[in-house]
C-alpha positions in Angstrom: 0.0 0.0 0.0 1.8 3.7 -1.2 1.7 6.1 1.5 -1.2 8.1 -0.3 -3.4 5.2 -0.1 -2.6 4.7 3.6 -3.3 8.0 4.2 -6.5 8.2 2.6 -7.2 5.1 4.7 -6.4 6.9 8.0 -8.3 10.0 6.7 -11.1 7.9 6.5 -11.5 5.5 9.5 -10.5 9.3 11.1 -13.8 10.5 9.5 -15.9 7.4 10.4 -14.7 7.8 14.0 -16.0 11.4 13.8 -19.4 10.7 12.2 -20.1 8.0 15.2 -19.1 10.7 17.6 -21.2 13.3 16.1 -24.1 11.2 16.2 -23.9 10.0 19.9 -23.4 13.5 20.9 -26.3 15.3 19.1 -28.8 12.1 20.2 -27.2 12.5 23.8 -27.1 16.3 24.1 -31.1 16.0 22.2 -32.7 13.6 24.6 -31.4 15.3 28.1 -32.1 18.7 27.3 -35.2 18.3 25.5 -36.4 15.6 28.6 -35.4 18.4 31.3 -37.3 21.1 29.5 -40.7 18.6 29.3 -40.9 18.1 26.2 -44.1 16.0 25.7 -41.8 13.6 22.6 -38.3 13.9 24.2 -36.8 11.2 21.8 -38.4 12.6 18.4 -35.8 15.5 17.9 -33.0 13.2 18.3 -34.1 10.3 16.4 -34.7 12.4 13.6 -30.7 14.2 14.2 -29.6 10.4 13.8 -31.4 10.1 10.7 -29.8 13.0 9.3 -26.2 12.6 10.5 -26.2 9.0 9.0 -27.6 9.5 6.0 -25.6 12.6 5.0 -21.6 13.0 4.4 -22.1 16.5 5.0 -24.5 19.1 7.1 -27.7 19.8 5.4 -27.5 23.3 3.8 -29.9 25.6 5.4 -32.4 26.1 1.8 -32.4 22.5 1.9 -33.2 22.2 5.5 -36.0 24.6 4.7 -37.6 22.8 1.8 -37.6 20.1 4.3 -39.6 21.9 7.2 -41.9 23.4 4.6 -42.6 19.9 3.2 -43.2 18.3 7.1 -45.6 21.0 7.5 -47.4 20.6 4.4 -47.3 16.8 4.5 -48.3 16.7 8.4 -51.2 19.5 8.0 -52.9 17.6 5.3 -53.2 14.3 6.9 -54.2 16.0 10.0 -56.7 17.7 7.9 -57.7 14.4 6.1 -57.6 12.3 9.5 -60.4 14.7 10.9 -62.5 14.7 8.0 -62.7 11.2 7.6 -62.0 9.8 11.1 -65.9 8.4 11.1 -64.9 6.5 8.2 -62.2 4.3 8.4 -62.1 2.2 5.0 -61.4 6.1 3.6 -59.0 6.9 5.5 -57.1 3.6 5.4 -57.2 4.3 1.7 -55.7 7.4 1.5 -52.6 6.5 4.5 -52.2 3.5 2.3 -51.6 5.6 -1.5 -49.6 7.6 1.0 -47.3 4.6 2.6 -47.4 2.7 -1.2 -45.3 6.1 -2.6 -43.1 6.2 0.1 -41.9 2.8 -0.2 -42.2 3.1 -4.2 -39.4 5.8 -4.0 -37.3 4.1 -1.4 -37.6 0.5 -3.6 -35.9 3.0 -6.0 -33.0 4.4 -4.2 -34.6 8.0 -3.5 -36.2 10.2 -1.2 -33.1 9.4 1.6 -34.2 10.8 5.1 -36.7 12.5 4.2 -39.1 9.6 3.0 -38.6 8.3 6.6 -39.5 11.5 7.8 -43.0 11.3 5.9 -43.6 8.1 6.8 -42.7 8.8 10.7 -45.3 11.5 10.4 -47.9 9.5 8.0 -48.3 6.8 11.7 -48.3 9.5 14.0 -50.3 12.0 13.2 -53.3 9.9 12.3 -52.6 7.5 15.6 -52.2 10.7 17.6 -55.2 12.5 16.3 -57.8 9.7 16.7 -56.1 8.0 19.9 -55.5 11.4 21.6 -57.8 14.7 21.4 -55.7 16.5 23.5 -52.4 16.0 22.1 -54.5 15.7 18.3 -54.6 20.5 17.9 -50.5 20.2 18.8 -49.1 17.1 16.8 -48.4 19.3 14.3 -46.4 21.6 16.1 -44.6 18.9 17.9 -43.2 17.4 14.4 -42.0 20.4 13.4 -40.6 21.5 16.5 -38.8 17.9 16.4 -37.4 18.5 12.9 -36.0 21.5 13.6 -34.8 20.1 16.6 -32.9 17.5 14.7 -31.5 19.8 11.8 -29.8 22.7 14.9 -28.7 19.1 16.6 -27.2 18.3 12.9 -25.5 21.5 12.6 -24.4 21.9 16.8 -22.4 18.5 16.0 -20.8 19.6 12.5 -19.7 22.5 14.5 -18.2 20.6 17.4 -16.8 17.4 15.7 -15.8 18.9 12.0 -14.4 16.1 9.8 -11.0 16.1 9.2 -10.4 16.9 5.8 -10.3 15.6 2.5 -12.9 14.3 0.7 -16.4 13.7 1.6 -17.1 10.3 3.5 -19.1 8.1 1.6 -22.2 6.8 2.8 -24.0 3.2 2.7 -24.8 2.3 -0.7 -28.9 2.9 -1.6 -30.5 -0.5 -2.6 -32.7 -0.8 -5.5 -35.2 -3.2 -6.6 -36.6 -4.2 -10.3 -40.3 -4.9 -9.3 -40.3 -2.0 -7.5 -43.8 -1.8 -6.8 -44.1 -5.3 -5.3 -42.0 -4.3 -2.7 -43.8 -1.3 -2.0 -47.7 -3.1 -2.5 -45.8 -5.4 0.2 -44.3 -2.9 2.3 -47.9 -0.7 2.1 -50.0 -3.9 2.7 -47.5 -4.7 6.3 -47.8 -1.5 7.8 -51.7 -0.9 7.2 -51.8 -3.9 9.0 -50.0 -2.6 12.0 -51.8 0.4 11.9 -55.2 -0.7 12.1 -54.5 -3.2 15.0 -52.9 -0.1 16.7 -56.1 2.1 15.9 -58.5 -0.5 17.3 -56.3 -0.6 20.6 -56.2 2.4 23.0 -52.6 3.2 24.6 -51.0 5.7 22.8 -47.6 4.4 23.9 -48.3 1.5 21.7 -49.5 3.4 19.0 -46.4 5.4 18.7 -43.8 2.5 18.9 -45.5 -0.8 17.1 -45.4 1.1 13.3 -42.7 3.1 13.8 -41.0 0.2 14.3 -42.0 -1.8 11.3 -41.2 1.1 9.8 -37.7 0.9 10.6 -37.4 -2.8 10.0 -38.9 -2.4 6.4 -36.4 0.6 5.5 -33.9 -1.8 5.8 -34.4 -3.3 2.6 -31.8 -5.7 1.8 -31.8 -7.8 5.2 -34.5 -10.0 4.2 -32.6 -11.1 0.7 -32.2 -14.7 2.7 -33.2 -16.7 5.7 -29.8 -15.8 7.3 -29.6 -12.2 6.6 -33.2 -11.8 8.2 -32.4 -14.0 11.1 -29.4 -11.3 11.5 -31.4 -8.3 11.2 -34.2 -9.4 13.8 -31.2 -10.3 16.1 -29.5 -7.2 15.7 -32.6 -5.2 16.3 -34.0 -6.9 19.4 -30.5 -6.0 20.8 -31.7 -2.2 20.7 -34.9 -3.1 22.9 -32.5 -5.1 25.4 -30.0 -2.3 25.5 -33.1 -0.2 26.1 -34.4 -2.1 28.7 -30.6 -2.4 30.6 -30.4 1.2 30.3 -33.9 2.0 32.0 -33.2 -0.3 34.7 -29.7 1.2 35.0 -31.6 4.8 35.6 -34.1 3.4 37.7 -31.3 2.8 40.2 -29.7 5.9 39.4 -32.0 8.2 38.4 -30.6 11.4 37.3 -30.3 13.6 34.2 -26.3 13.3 34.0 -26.7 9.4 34.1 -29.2 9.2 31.2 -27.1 11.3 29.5 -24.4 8.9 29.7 -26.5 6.3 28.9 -27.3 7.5 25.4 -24.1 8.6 24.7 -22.8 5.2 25.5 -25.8 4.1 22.9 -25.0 6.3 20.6 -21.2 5.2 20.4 -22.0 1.6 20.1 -25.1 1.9 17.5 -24.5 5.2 15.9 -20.3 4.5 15.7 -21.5 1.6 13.9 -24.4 2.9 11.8 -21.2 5.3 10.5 -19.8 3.1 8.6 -19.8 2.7 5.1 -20.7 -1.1 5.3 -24.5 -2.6 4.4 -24.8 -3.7 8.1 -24.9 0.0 9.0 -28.4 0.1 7.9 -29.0 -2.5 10.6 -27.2 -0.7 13.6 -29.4 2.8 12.5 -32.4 0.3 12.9 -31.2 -0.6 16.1 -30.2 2.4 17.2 -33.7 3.5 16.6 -35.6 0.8 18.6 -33.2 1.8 20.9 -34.7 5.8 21.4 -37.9 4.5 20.8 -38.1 1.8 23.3 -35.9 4.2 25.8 -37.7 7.3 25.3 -41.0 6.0 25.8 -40.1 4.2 28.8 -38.4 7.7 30.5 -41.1 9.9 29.2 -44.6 8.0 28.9 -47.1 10.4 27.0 -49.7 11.7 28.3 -53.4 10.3 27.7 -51.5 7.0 27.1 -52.7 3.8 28.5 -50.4 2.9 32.0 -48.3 0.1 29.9 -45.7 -1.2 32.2 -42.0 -1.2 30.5 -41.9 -4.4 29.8 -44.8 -4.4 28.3 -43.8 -2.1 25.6 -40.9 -3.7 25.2 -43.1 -7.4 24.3 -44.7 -4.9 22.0 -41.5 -3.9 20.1 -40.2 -7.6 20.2 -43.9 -8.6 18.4 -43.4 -5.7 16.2 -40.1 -7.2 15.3 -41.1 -10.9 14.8 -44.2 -9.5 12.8 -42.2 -7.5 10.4 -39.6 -9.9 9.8 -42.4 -13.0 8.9 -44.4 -10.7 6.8 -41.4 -9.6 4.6 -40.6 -13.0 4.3 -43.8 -14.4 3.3 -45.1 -11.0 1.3 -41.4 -10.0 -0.3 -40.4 -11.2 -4.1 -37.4 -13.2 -4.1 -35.3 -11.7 -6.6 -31.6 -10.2 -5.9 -31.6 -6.9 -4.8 -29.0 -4.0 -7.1 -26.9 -1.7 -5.4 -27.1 1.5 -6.9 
């Protein structure tokens, strides 16, 4: 290996080791300061940061991180707007979430959208589950969503700031997967999380509610996992290790409970998850999956939402495994089998 090519090498794991720290930072900075000032979603903010931070070599630009608040506003005001108006008719509205969900997945089956199709889809469960399950916090979801994008772009930028990379050229990220029959993954995708929906929306607990799609959601942006009995095996493993390091870490604070130790906590998280979610590898997809079943299972169990049904931890944790064990059967019994293409 020439000197130039080690160097480059260096220059890079250098730059991996800075994304990971970045990302545990902004998610640990996020969740204590937006817990200690009562925010009603502590983990949102943060969990979308992550998404940002791994999904991007470089900071978002600031026109760009506009467009982006415009379009969670726009998108989150309509189905608030189309969840109240047709709230006394289900079948409707279950129509509607499902076009919704069906060109989501379309344009992640073709490599696009990035971030921001999770975004939309993060926003397609909750507002919806939010407004029907829970009047009061139904007039501020809105609000709350973009409160927690913004959030997660100034969290984006705080880290960028502190932990710069260290020169060179951009660090790559994670190869987007693409799939030929494109809209059998997404008619499959569409069909999953409709289901998971409905049985959400004909439960009360808005704890559940919040956690059982958004996880499926997670699982099924990890598209390439389920390619083979092994790989799928891997990624259900790999995920139920973020609800068990969610459900150390709770008990850890019970014993402890302070701000400065659940800080710690995350960070740790975030190091171990998010240092690996850094890396330009296709099991980084599964360690940002993780990581998020990690916040979500975390940051339900340290700040339970209001108007929510009194769900011991535990119990949402069962509901994150089920979620898990549902997702993973239904790709496997709904999903083509045909190779995926890198793109």
């Amino acid at each position: 290996m020439s000197a130039d090519m080690q160097f480059s090498y260096d220059e890079d794991r250098a730059n991996v080791k800075r994304k990971g720290l970045r990302i545990a930072l902004a998610v640990a900075v996020g969740f204590s300061l937006l817990l200690y000032s009562g925010a009603i979603i502590p983990f949102l903010g943060p969990l979308f940061a992550a998404q940002f931070l791994i999904s991007s070599s470089r900071p978002m630009s600031l026109q760009k991180a506009l467009a982006v608040t415009v379009l969670i506003l726009v998108v989150g005001a309509l189905l608030q707007f189309v969840t109240v108006l047709t709230g006394d008719r289900p079948p409707v509205l279950l129509l509607l979430l499902g076009l919704i969900y069906f060109g989501c997945f379309y344009q992640q089956a073709n490599g696009k959208g990035g971030p921001t199709i999770f975004l939309i889809l993060v926003i397609a469960v909750m507002v919806p589950l939010l407004t029907v399950l829970n009047e009061d916090l139904g007039d501020t979801i809105l609000m709350i969503l973009v409160q927690s994008v913004v959030t997660g772009m100034l969290l984006m930028w705080l880290a960028y700031a502190l932990i710069p990379d260290s020169g060179g050229s951009p660090l790559k990220v994670a190869t987007a997967t693409t799939y030929p029959r494109a809209a059998h993954y997404a008619a499959a995708n569409t069909a999953i999380l409709l289901i998971a929906v409905i049985a959400c929306l004909t439960r009360e607990g808005l704890a559940t509610a919040i956690v059982i799609p958004i996880t499926v959601v997670s699982l099924l942006s990890q598209f390439d996992t389920a390619a083979s009995t092994r790989a799928a095996f891997g990624l259900m493993i790999t995920n139920i290790t973020g609800g068990v390091a969610a459900s150390v870490a709770f008990g850890l604070l019970q014993v402890r409970p302070s701000l400065s130790f659940l800080f710690l906590l995350v960070l740790l998280a975030g190091l171990v998850f998010g240092g690996r979610a850094a890396m330009h590898a296709p099991a980084a997809k599964l360690y940002t999956g993780a990581f998020t079943i990690f916040l979500l299972v975390f940051g339900t169990g340290v700040s339970p939402l209001p108007g929510s049904a009194a769900d011991s931890f535990s119990t949402r944790v069962s509901y994150v495994l089920v979620a898990i064990a549902y997702a993973i059967f239904m790709t496997t019994l709904l999903w083509p089998r045909q190779v995926s293409h890198a793109s």
